[in-house]
C-alpha positions in Angstrom: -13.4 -11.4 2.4 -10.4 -11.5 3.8 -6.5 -9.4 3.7 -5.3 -11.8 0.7 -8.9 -10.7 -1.1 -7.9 -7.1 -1.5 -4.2 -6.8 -0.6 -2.0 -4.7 -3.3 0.5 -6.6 -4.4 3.6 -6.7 -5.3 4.8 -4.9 -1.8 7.4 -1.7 -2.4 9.6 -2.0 0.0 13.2 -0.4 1.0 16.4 -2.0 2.9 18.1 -0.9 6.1 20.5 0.8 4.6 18.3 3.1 2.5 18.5 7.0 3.1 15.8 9.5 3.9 16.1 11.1 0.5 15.5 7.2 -1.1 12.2 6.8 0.8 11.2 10.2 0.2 11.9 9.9 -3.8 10.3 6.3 -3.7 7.1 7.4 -2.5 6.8 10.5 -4.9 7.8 7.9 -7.6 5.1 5.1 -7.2 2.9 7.9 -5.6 2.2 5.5 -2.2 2.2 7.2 1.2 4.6 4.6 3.1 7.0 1.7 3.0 7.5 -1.2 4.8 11.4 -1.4 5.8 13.3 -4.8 5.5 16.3 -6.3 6.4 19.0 -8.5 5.1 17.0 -11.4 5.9 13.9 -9.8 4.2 12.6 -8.9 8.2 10.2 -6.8 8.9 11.9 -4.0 10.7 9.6 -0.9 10.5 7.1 1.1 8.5 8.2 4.2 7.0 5.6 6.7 5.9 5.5 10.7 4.9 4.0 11.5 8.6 7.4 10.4 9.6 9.5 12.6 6.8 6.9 15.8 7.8 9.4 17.7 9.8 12.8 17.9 8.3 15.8 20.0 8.8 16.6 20.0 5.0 12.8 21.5 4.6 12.9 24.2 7.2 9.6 21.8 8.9 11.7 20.9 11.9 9.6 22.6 14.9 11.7 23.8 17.7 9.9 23.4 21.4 9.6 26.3 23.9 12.0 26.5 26.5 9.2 25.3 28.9 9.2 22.0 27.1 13.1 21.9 26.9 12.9 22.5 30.9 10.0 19.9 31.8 9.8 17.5 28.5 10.8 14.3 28.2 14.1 13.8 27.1 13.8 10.7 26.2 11.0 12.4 23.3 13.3 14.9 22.4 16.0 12.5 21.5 13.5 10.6 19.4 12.4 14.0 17.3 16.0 14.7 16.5 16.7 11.6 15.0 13.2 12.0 13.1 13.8 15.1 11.8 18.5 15.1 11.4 19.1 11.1 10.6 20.0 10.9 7.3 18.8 6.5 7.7 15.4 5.4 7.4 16.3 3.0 10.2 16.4 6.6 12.2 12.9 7.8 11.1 11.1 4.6 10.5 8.1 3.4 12.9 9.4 0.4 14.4 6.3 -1.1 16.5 4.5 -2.1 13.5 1.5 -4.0 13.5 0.7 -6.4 10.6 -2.4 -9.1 10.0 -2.1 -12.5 8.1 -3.6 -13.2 5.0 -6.3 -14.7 6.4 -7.5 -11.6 8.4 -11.3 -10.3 7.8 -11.8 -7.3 6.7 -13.6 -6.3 9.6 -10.9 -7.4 11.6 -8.1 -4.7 9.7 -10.1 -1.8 10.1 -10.6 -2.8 13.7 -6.9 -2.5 13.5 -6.6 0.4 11.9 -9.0 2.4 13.7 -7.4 1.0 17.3 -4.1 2.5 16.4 -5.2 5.5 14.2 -3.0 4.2 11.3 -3.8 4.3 7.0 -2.3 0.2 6.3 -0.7 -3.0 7.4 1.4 -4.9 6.2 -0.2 -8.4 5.6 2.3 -11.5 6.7 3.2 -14.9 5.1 4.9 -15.9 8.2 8.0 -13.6 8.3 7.8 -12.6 4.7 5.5 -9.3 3.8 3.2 -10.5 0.8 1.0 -7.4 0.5 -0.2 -3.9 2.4 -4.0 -3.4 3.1 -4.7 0.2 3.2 -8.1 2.0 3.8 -8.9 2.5 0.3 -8.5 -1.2 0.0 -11.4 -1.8 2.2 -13.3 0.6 0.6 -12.5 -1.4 -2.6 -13.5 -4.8 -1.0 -16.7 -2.8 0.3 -17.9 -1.3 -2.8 -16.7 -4.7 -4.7 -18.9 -6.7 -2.0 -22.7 -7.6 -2.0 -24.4 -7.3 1.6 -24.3 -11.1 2.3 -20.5 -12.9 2.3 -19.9 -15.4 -0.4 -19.1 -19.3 0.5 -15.5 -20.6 1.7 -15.4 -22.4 -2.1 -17.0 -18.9 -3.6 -13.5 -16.9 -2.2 -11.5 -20.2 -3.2 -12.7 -19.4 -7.3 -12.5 -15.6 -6.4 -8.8 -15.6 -5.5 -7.6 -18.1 -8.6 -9.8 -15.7 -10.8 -7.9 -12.4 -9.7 -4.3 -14.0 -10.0 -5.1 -15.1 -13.3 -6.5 -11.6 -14.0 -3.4 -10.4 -12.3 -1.2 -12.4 -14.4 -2.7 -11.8 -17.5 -2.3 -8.0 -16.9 1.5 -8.5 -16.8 1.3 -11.3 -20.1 0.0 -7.7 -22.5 2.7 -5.7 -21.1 0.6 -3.5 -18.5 2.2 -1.6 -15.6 0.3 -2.4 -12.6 2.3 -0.5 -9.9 -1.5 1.1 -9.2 -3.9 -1.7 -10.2 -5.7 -3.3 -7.7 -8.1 -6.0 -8.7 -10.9 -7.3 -6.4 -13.0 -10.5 -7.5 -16.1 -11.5 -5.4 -19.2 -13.5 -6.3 -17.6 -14.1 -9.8 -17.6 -10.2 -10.4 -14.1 -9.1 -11.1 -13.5 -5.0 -10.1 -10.9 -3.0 -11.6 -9.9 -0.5 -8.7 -7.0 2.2 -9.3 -4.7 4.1 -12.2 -2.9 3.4 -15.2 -0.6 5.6 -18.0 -3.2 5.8 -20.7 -6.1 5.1 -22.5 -4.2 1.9 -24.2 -3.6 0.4 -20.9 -6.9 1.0 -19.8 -8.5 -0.7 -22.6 -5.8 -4.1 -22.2 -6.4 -3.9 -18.4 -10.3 -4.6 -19.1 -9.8 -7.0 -21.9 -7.2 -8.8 -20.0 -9.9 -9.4 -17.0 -12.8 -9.8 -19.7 -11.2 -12.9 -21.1 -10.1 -14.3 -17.7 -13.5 -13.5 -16.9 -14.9 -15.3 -20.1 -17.6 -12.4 -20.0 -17.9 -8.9 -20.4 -20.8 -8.2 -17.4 -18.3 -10.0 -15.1 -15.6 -6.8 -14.9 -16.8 -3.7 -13.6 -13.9 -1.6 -14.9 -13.2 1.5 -12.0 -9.9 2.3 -13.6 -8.7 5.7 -14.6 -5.7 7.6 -16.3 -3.1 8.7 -14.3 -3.1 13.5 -14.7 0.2 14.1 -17.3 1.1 16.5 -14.5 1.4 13.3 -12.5 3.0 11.1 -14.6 5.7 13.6 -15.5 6.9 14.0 -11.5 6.4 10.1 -11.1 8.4 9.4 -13.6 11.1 11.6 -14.1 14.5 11.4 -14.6 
């Protein structure tokens, strides 16, 4: 399997000239623990994630260093923590040395990557346009969704039309997909993820059963969002 296999789709993303408080109200809103950060061009620019809106002024988080630090530190370290924790830009808090895959990356090959830099995604690349993120629960998906030997070249060909028909099909009966994540392998479409209620459950698995043409091909993983959940998600 490879990135394009179990990449979520479509990417949330934020512009340059977003704020701190939009990144930090976008993530709370589609519950997702970073963004990729794009410019005018629709460049990839940086990453910004909640490890890099920890320690705030605004929050009382920002950590003061000893005076030994202030005397010996690097200065050039302490600059960079006072832009993290006082710009007001996500350009001043994002991670800009990000490192992406292409869609055709293995799956052994991302969490090589991910366990090399001790980082939770990457952004997957269409030459300079992001496409997708694969995060470690997406491997765990294409893990679980995966029997022990890989299918064929033409096998992952059928797979991938399969899921964007399934994927399209979601959107055709009116589903919100913002945490669906469909994973087809061997002819076996999996369900992976949240939705609002027990109506969109029951479309999501009979939107993949018909793509599927039968009802053993979709093992359905999905669950209901908490109210409690929904309600700060969503508010107003």
């Amino acid at each position: 399997m490879q990135a394009r296999d179990v990449m979520s789709t479509p990417v949330i993303s934020v512009t340059e000239d977003a704020s701190v408080a939009d990144v930090a109200r976008l993530l709370l809103r589609h519950g997702i623990s970073a963004v990729p950060v794009l410019g005018a061009d629709g460049r990839l620019l940086g990453i910004a994630s909640e490890g890099d809106l920890v320690r705030r002024v605004e929050s009382g988080t920002e950590r003061e260093p000893s005076w030994w630090l202030r005397l010996f530190g690097d200065t050039e370290e302490r600059v960079r923590d006072y832009a993290k924790t006082h710009g007001r830009r996500v350009t001043d808090v994002m991670t800009r040395e990000v490192t992406t895959v292409r869609e055709d990356a293995s799956l052994a090959e991302i969490a090589a990557l991910l366990e090399r830099h001790r980082i939770k995604r990457v952004p997957v690349m269409r030459g300079n346009e992001v496409v997708g993120i694969v995060s470690r629960a997406n491997l765990l998906q294409g893990l679980a969704s995966s029997p022990a030997q890989a299918a064929a070249a033409e096998g992952e060909a059928g797979d991938r039309s399969l899921r964007a028909r399934i994927d399209e099909e979601m959107r055709r009966a009116g589903l919100d997909t913002a945490f669906v994540n469909v994973v087809v392998t061997d002819g076996i479409a999996w369900l992976w993820g949240a939705v609002r209620s027990e109506g969109q459950l029951e479309a999501a698995r009979i939107a993949a059963e018909r793509v599927m043409g039968d009802a053993a091909s979709v093992q359905n993983r999905l669950s209901v969002l908490p109210a409690s959940v929904q309600r700060v998600m969503w508010a107003e």
